[in-house]
C-alpha positions, 0 to 999 in steps of 0.5 A, spaced: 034 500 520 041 499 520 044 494 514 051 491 515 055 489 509 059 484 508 062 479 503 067 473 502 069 467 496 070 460 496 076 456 494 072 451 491 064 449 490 063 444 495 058 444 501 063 444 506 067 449 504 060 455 503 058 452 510 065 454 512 066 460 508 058 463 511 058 460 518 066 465 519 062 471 516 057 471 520 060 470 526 066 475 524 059 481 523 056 479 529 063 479 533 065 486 530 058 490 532 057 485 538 050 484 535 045 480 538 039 475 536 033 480 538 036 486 534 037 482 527 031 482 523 033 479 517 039 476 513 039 477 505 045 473 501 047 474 494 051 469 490 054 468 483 052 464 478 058 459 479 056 456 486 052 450 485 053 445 491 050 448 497 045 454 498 049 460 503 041 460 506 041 453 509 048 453 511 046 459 515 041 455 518 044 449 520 049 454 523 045 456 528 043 463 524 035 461 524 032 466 528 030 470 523 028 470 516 034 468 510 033 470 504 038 468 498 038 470 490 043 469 484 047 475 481 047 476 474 053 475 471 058 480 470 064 480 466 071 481 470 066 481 477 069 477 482 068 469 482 065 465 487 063 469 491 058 470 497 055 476 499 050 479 505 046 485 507 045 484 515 038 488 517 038 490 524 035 494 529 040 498 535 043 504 537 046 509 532 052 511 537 054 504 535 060 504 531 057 499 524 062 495 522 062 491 515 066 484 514 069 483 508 073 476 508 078 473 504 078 474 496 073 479 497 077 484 501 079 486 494 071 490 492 072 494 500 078 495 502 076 501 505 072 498 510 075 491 510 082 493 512 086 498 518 087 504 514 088 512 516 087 518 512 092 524 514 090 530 512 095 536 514 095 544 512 095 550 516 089 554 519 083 555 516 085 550 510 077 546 511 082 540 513 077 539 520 070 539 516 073 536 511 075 530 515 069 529 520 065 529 513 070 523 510 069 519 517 062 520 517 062 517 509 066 512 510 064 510 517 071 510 521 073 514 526 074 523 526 080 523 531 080 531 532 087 531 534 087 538 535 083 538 541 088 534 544 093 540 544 088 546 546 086 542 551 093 543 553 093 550 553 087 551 556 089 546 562 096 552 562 091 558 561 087 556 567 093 555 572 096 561 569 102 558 565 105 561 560 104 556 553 111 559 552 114 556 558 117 549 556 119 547 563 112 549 566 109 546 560 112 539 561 111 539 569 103 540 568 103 534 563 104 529 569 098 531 572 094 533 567 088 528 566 085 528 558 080 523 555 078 522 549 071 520 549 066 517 543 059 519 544 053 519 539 058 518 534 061 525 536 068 526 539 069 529 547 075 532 549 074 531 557 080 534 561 080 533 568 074 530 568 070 535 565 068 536 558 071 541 555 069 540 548 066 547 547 071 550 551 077 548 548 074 553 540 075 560 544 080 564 539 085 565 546 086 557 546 087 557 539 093 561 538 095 559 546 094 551 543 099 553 537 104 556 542 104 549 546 103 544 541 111 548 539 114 543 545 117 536 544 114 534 551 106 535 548 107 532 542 111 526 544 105 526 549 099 527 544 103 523 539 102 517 543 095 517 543 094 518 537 097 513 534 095 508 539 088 509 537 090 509 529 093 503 530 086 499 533 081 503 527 081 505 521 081 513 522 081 520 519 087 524 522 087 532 521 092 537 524 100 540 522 104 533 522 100 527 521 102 525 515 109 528 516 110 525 523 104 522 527 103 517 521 108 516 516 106 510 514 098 512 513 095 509 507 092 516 504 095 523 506 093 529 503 095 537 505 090 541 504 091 549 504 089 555 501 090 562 501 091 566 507 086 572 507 080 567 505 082 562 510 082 568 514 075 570 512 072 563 513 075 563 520 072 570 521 065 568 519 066 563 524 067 566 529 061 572 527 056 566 527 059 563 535 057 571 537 066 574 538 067 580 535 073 580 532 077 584 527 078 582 520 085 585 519 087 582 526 085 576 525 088 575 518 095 578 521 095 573 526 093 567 521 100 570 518 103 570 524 101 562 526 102 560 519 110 562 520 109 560 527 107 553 526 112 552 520 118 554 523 118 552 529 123 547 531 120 540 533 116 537 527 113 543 525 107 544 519 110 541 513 108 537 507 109 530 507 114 528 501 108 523 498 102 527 500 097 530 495 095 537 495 089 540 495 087 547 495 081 549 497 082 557 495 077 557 490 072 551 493 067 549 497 067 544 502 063 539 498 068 540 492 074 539 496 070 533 499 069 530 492 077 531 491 079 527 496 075 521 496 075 521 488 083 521 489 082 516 495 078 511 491 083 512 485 088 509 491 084 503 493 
């Protein structure tokens, strides 16, 4: 069972206006999850104490939302809580790969503005920070989209790894842009990267495409190219973003920016583990020299580089595990809301 929450206010008690008021908030739930009849199993509504006129359970009826069970109950009155106003909890039966989305209208904007608004979370830091786990477990909480934007440049680097082009070569690398085809692709709730119609998605984690991925990620062409994509589905969704410049460059104006980091030989430890657990053997000094190595790589190179937005949080994860840092950041999100 799926519940879909939503909320509004009334200017005034009156009959006409929580008709009006009830009616536009479950057409805005039914529109916004494409919800239809047979998967709606019942409507609850709750009001405050200070809405006498009309009863929100027969306005939706004469709505035309009479085709499953309505239920309503008063509030208990509570000091400095949000007058007149109208809440719903929508039970439904569907697909879980569909996204749920919650409609918080009007004055009630104010109690959800995490669901009820168009926001982005940009988490940036080097490699090996916690900032991807971090931030698929952030989307998955607050139910909006993990956009991996690091996908997007290793699946770059893997298209220049298969036809033998140098991640170096910037002239190259713009040439092969034009053909490239890359899709990114939402299914069950998980991201696929599909390049050239295949899905690469595991592909693209190998430690080759990594280091390659930070040498082509370096050039202007790939991160205009990659940037505009990005902030083209920033802008229809609220979205956890996740890399080395998005609070920096990709989405300067998002609401919540954090750079989350941590100490090299840890990071490095945590990357070996990783890469111990998918079956590669590697070495554990090799892999921190090169850890190093892309730290100065990714902050030194010359167009939009590793860097700390002037307004973004750090967080240091060097002595936390992901569920403290998760806590950290959502304790600091909710403190911003």
């Amino acid at each position: 069972m799926i519940v879909l929450r939503g909320a509004t206010t009334i200017e005034n008690d009156s009959k006409e206006e929580i008709s009006a008021a009830v009616k536009e908030l479950l057409d805005g739930i039914f529109s916004a999850n494409t919800l239809q009849k047979e998967e709606v199993r019942c409507f609850v509504f709750s009001l405050t104490t200070d809405i006498h006129s009309y009863h929100p359970a027969k306005a939706a009826r004469e709505s035309g939302y009479d085709f499953a069970p309505l239920f309503a109950c008063i509030e208990p009155e509570i000091d400095g809580a949000l007058k007149r106003c109208i809440r719903l909890m929508l039970f439904a039966e569907f697909s879980t790969d569909r996204a749920v989305k919650h409609i918080y209208q009007k004055g009630a904007k104010v109690l959800r503005k995490d669901i009820s608004e168009v926001f982005n979370i940009a988490l940036d830091g080097p490699a090996g920070s916690g900032k991807s786990t971090v931030a698929k477990i952030l989307a998955k909480d607050y139910n909006i989209l993990y956009l991996d934007t690091g996908a997007m440049y290793r699946a770059c680097a893997l298209k220049a790894l298969r036809e033998n082009i140098s991640p170096k070569d910037g002239a190259a690398v713009e040439k092969m842009l034009d053909k490239m085809d890359l899709k990114v692709e939402y299914k069950d709730g998980t991201q696929h990267t599909v390049l050239d119609g295949e899905d690469v998605s595991l592909a693209i984690r190998e430690n080759a495409v990594s280091m390659a991925a930070s040498d082509i990620s370096a050039h202007k062409a790939v991160r205009l190219k990659m940037v505009e994509m990005q902030r083209e589905i920033a802008e229809q969704m609220s979205c956890v973003l996740d890399g080395r410049d998005i609070g920096s460059t990709v989405l300067p104006n998002a609401k919540f920016k954090f750079f989350v980091t941590a100490d090299s030989k840890i990071r490095a430890e945590r990357r070996y583990k990783e890469l111990l657990a998918r079956g590669q053997q590697v070495e554990f000094e090799a892999l921190h020299e090169e850890i190093v190595r892309r730290d100065k790589q990714d902050s030194e190179r010359e167009f939009s580089p590793l860097k700390q937005a002037e307004d973004a949080v750090v967080v240091d994860t060097s002595k936390m595990n992901i569920e403290e840092a998760v806590a950290a950041i959502k304790a600091l999100i909710q403190a911003k809301i």
